[in-house]
N, C-alpha and C positions, 0 to 999 in steps of 0.2 A: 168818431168825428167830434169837433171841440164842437162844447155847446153855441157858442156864438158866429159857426159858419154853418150857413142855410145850404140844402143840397145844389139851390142853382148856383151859391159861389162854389161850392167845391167842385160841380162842372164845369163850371165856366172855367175856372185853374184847370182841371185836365184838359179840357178843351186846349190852355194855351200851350199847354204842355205839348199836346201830341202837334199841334201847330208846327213848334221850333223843332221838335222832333224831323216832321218832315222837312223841314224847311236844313238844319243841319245833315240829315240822311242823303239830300240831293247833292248837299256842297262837299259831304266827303264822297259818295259817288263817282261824281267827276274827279275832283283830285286822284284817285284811285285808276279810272278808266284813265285818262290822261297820262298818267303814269308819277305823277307830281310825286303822290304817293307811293313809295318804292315798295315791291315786293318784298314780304319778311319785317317789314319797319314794325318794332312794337309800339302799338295806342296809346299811350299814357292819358288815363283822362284826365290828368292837372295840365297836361301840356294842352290837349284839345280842347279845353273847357278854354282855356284863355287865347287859342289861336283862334277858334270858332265863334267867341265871345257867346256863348250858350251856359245854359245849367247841366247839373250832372243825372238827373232825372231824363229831360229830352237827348242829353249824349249818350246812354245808355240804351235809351230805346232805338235810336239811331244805330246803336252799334249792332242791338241784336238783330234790327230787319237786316243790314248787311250783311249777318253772318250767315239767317238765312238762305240768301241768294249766291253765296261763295262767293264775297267779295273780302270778308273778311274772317278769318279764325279766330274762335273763343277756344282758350287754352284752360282747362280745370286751374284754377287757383294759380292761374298769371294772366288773366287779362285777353286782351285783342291785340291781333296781330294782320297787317295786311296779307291775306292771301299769295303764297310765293307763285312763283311762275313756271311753269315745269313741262318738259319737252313733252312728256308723258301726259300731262292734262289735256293741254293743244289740240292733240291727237285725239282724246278723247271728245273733244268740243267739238271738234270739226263731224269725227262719225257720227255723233249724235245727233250733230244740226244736219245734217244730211239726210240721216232715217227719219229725223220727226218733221223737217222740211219737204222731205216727199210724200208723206200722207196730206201736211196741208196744201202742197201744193197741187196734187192729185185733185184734194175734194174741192179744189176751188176752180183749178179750170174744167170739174163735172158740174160745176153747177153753176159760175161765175155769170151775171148779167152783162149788160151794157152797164152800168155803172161802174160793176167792176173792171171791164176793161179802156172806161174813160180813168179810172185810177191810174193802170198802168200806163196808159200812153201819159198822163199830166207828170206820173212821176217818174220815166224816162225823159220827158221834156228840161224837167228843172235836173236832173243826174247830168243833162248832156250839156246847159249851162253853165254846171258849176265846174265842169270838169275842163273847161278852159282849153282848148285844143293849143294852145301855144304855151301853156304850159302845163301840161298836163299831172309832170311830177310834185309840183306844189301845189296841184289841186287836190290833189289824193291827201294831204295830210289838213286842210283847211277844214276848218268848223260848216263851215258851207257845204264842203264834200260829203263829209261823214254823215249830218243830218239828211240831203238829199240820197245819198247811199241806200241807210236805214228806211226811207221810206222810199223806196224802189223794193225793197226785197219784202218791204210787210205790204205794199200794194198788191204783191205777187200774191201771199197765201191769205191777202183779206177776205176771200169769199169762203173759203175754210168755215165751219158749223161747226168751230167750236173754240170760243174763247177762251178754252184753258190751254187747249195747245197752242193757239195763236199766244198767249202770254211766254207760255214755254221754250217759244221761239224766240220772242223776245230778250228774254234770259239770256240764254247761250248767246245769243246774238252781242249782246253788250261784255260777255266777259272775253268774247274772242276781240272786239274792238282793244282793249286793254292789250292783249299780245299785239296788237297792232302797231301800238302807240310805243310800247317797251321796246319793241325788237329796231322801230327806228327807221323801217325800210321805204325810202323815197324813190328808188330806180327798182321797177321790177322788171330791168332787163328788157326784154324787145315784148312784153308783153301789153295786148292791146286790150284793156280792162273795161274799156267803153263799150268796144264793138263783143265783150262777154256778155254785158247784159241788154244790148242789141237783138241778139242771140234768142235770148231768154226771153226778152220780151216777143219777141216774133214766134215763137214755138207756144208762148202760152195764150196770146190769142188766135193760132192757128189751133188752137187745144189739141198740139199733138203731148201729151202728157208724157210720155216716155220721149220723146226729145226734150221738151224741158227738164225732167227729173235730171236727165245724164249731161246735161249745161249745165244742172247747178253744183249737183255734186262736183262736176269738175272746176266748176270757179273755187269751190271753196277748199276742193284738196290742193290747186296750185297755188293759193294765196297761203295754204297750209305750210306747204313745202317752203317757198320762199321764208319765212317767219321763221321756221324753222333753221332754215339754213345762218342766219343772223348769229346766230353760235350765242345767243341772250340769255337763254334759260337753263335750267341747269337741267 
């Protein structure tokens, strides 16, 4: 450390470091999830340091928590690349959120209070708002949909005891959003996606567990299929 910088300025600098760090981390996130950012695109950080208007220090750290979570590839001695998109992942995203979705889903309606099922009822409320019954297909793709979505399904496994798999849900849960956004799909055909977590909600505060488990896994394998079928990923 140079003689002339005191330990609280050299925190303070990291301090601001991991700041823009996260503060960059979010913005390519989204771009990413959204799909802005194309699968396979390579990172150039001259290119992101000046579209992000960031340093190469917070870009860097930025790229690693991303890589991470699988959002994006660190290639030995070429850099980052966005994460491709592949029939074969999907598939794997979907059965894994499925088996780790039904232990938390299990340990939450064994143990969930009235709190936890004022969660659900508050977060079917705003799900069935945003979901616009007169239009329904452009609900499904609005920033409004997907936020209420996402906290419909972690209301479900919030009583879960144990906030590592509750994060882990979390995970999968945003990189399958990203196939969402990729594949494009506005019409899922005569399927009634409301009255799915309807469904769900009504079997998990009736705490019949094994009818919720067998509602979710199949919401999320025919949302699979459809994505799927979009012919998007290689």
């Amino acid at each position: 450390m140079p003689k002339n910088v005191s330990i609280s300025e050299s925190s303070a600098a990291g301090g601001r470091i991991s700041t823009q760090a996260s503060s960059v981390f979010d913005r390519l996130q989204h771009d990413i999830l959204s799909g802005q950012l194309k699968p396979g695109r390579k990172l150039r950080l001259k290119d992101l340091i000046e579209e992000y208007e960031t340093g190469n220090s917070p870009l860097r750290e930025a790229l690693n928590r991303l890589s991470a979570n699988g959002m994006v590839v660190r290639e030995e001695n070429r850099g980052f690349r966005v994460s491709p998109a592949r029939n074969e992942e999907l598939l794997e995203l979907t059965r894994t959120r499925c088996w780790l979705e039904e232990i938390a889903l299990r340990r939450s309606i064994a143990s969930g209070d009235s709190a936890w099922e004022e969660r659900i009822v508050l977060a079917f409320h705003w799900l069935s708002k945003a979901a616009n019954e007169n239009n329904a297909a452009a609900s499904r793709t609005s920033a409004e949909w997907e936020d209420h979505h996402r906290g419909f399904h972690q209301a479900l496994i919030s009583a879960c005891d144990s906030s590592i798999l509750i994060d882990f849900c979390a995970q999968l849960q945003k990189r399958t959003v990203r196939y969402r956004n990729l594949a494009e799909v506005v019409e899922y055909r005569d399927r009634h996606e409301l009255e799915e977590h309807k469904e769900l909600q009504q079997a998990a505060l009736n705490r019949d567990a094994d009818l919720a488990v067998d509602l979710l896994s199949k919401h999320y394998t025919v949302t699979s299929e459809i994505l799927l079928s979009s012919g998007r990923f290689d």
